[in-house]
N, C-alpha and C positions, 0 to 999 in steps of 0.2 A: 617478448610477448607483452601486450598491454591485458590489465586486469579489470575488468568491469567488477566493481564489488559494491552489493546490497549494504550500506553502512545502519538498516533497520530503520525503526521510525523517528526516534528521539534520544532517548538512556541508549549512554554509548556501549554499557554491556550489552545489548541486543543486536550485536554485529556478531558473525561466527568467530569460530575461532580461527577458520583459515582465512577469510578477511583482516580479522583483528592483525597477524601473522603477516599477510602481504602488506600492510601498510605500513607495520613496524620496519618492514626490509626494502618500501618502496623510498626511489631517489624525485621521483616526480610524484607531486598530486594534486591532480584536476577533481576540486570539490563541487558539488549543485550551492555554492550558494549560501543563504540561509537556512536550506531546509535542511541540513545536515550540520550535526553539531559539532564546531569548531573545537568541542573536547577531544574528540577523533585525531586531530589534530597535534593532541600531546604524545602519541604513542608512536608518532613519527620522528625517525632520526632529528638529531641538530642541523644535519646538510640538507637537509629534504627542504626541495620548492615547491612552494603551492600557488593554485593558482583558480582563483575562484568563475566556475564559468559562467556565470550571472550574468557577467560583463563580457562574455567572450560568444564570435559567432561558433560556429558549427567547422567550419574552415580553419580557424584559429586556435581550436579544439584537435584536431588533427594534426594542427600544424606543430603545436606541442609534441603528442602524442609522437610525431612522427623524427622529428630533433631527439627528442628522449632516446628515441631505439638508436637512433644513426653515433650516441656517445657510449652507447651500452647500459644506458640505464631504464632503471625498473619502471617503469608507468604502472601509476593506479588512476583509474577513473572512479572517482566515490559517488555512487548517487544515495539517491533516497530509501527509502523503506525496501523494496525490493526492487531490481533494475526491471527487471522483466514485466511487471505493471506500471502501465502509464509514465516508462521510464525515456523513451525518448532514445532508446538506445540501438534501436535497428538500424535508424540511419547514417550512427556512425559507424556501425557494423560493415555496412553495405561499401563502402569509401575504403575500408581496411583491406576487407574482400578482395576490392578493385586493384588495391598495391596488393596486392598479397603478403599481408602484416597479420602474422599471428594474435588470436587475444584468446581471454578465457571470458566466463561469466562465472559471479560468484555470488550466489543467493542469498538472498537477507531477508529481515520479520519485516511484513507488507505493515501498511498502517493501519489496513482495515482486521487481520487479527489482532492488531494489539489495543484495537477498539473495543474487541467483542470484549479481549481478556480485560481491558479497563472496566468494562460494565459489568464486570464477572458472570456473563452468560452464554451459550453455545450456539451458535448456528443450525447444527445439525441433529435434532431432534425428533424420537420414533413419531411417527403419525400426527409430527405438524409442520415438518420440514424436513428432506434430504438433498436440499440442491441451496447453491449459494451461487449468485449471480453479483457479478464487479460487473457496474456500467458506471457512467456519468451524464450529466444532461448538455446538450449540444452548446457548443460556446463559440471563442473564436478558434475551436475544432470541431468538425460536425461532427453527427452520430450517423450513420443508414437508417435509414428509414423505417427498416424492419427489428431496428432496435432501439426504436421506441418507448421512453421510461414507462409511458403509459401499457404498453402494451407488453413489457416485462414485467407489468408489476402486477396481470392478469395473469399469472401461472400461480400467487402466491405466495412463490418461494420466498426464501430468505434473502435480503438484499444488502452491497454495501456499495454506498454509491460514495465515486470519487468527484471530486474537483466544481463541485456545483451549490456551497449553503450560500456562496453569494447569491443564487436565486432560489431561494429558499422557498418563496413565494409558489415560483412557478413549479418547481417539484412537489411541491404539498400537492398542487392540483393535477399534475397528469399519476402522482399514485393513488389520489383519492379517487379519477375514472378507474385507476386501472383493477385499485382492489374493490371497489366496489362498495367502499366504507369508510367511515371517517375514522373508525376508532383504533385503527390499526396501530400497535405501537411502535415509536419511534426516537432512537437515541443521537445526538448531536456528539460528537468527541472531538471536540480541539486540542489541536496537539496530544495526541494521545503517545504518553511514554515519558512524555518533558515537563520541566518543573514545574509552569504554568498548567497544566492538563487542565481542562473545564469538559464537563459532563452534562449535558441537559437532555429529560428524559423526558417523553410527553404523548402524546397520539399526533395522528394526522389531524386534527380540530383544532390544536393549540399550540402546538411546535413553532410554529412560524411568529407568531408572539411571544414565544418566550425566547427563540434564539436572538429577534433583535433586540429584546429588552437585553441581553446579554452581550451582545453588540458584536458577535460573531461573524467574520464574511471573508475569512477563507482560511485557509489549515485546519480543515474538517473533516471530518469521517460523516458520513450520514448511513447510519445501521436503520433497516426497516424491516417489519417484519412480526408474526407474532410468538419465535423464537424468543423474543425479547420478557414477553411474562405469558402465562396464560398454564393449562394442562397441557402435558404430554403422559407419553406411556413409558414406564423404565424399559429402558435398554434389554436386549438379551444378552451381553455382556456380562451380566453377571447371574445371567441363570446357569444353575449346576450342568444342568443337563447340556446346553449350549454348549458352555465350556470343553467337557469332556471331549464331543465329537468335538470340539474345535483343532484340542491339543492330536486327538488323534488320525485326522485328515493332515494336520501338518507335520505329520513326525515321515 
């Protein structure tokens, strides 16, 4: 069976524990690269082969994968923060499928929570946000049409957008149509989890100057949103009376 495993965003504690567990036991590992920390790396055997796919096609990726099974060994595929966002990994899915080659998926801390938890703030807040939206802005992958950063970013929710402060520029302007406002707040996270981490906090007015004075333009998180600072209403979470019926609808 080959292992698709979420290796989290950066701090290699933030892999699970049954990840951490298949790569200690894996004989092969097909890493993303840079974007996944070569610390990972040490909690694998002395015989373990790696093999970095930065430099590998899609074919060559399989082609591994598929040698691994046919000697009886363990295949890990490590990706980045979580496989299943923006992870690039249906397509190998789909090839495995085709031979009919067993695999699993093993879920890992996406980048965009381990943003929020760097800013030490919450998403989903009573009566000023309960919905979170992952998009990115069209690049050399397109977006549909009907998902539109401008036109997501007219619902108000809370946003965390991937793969786009190299146009920084141009994201400032289709959220500033779409909220309707410049002031809306908005946090930058580079590398967020890793030694390096940089954090830059700002509105939609002045972001875009302060991330290139910080010379930012790619391994970013873009949180937007007015989650980020402002009033909300405490939680029923900890009202008595909530509680009560809570415990006793679940028993």
């Amino acid at each position: 069976m080959i292992s698709f495993v979420g290796a989290g965003p950066g701090d290699v504690d933030l892999i699970t524990i049954k990840g951490r567990k298949l790569l200690e036991e894996a004989d092969i590992v097909i890493y993303a690269g840079s974007l996944v920390s070569k610390e990972h790396l040490n909690f694998c055997k002395e015989e373990c082969q790696f093999y970095n796919s930065a430099s590998m096609t899609l074919e060559e990726v399989i082609g591994v994968m598929e040698d691994g099974l046919d000697k009886g060994l363990k295949v890990v595929r490590l990706h980045t923060g979580d496989p299943t966002i923006y992870g690039a990994i249906r397509e190998q899915m789909d090839i495995l499928d085709e031979k009919k080659i067993s695999y699993e998926v093993i879920p890992g801390v996406s980048s965009f929570t381990a943003a929020c938890s760097a800013i030490k703030k919450e998403f989903t807040l009573p009566e000023v946000s309960q919905t979170v939206i992952l998009t990115r802005i069209e690049g050399r992958t397109s977006v549909p049409e009907n998902e539109d950063l401008e036109k997501l970013a007219s619902y108000g929710a809370s946003m965390a957008i991937f793969l786009s402060v190299q146009q920084i520029d141009n994201v400032v302007d289709k959220l500033k149509r779409g909220y309707g406002r410049e002031d809306v707040p908005i946090a930058i996270v580079y590398k967020a989890t890793w030694e390096d981490e940089k954090i830059v906090i700002g509105t939609l007015k002045n972001i875009g100057e302060k991330v290139k004075k910080e010379g930012i333009t790619k391994t970013a998180q873009i949180l937007v949103g007015d989650f980020i600072s402002g009033d909300y209403e405490r939680s029923k979470l900890y009202d008595p009376g909530f509680t009560h019926e809570y415990r006793k609808a679940s028993k």
